[in-house]
C-alpha positions, 0 to 999 in steps of 0.5 A: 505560797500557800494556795500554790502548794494546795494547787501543786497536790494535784486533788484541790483546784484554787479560787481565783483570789482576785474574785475571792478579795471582790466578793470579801468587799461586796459582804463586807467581810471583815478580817475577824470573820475568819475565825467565825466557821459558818461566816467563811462557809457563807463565802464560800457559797458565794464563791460557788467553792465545795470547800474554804481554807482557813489558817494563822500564824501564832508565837509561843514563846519562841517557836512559831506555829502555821495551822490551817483547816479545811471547812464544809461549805454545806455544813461549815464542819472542820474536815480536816487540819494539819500545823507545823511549828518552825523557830523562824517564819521563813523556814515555813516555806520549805515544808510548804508543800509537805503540809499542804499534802498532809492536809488534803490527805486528812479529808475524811468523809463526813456527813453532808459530804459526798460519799464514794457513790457520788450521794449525799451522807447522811449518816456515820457511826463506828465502821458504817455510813450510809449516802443517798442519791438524788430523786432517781425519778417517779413511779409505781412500786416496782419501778422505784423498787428496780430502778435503786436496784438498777441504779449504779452511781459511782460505778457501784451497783448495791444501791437499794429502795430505803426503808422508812426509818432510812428515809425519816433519818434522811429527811431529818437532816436534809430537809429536801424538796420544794413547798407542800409536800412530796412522797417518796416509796419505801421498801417496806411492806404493811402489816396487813397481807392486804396492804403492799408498802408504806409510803413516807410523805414528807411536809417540806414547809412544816417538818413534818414525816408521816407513813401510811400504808397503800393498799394493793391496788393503789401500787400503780401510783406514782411516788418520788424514789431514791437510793441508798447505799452502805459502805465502810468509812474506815476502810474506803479511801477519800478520793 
């Protein structure tokens, strides 16, 4: 009843539970996992799902109470909840469809989510949060420069070149990249009329961020670039 009325919504497609109990059996996953948040993240991930629904039914005297949570595949983080109380069992399938609403609608953007422009968040505080898209492509300055410029995800169209902070914050959470090392432009000019830009050079395997500065005619040379974006988490709905 429950997974019907997450269906019935019309914003949350279901797993097909028959190849949910198959891959439970294949990682032996046993009913006290369920209260363990990065145990249902991981199956999750094998069930190629963004998200994992977890819940119980407890008695408090005499009341009962249904709560449920959604739970980030990526960052195992509760993203939203949503209980209901009853004096019996069966009058819970009556509010069904009531508290599965209410608990799609308490999906907040959070970060590791996917923010409106279709990036990555990877950062909220207050009224502000930032997303990042993905490698946009590879080049000299000005292309990185015009190509976040130019770049529309989400049919939004203020996507920008990152500064180096921007991209150190990025990386600090998001370690992104294969092994050895990838550079990616920043929008930042050096302190020296001389110098045009810092560059972000990111060590995947070992962790490690550094800057450096190119010089004006070394400009030509192709580095990685993506994008970032601002909006308000308050004022801009989740979809």
């Amino acid at each position: 009843l429950y997974s019907s009325s997450l269906a019935d919504t019309g914003k949350v497609n279901v797993a097909d539970r028959t190849n949910l109990d198959k891959l439970m059996a294949e990682m032996k996953f046993q009913s006290s996992d369920w209260s363990t948040p990065e145990k249902t993240a991981k199956l999750g991930q094998a069930a190629n799902a963004q998200i994992i629904s977890r819940g119980k039914i407890m008695k408090l005297g005499s009341t009962y109470y249904l709560s449920a949570s959604f739970i980030d595949i990526k960052t195992a983080v509760v993203i939203a909840s949503a209980k209901i109380k009853g004096e019996y069992i069966s009058g819970f399938i009556n509010n069904f469809n009531d508290f599965s609403r209410e608990l799609v609608d308490n999906i907040t953007w959070h970060k590791g989510g996917k923010g409106p422009g279709g990036g990555t968040i990877f950062y909220i505080e207050g009224n502000k949060a930032l997303e990042f898209s993905e490698i946009l492509g590879s080049g000299a300055v000005g292309e990185a420069y015009w190509g976040c410029r130019d770049y529309s995800g989400g049919g939004y169209n203020d996507w920008y070149l990152p500064t180096v902070e921007e991209l150190k914050l990025i990386y600090s959470i998001y370690q992104w990249g294969h092994s050895g090392t990838e550079t990616y432009w920043s929008s930042e000019r050096g302190p020296d009329p001389a110098i045009a830009t810092s560059i972000a050079v990111v060590y995947h395997l070992s962790s490690i961020v550094y800057t450096w500065s190119i010089l004006e005619e070394d400009n030509l040379k192709s580095y990685y670039y993506r994008a970032i974006r601002s909006f308000n988490p308050n004022t801009v709905e989740h979809p």
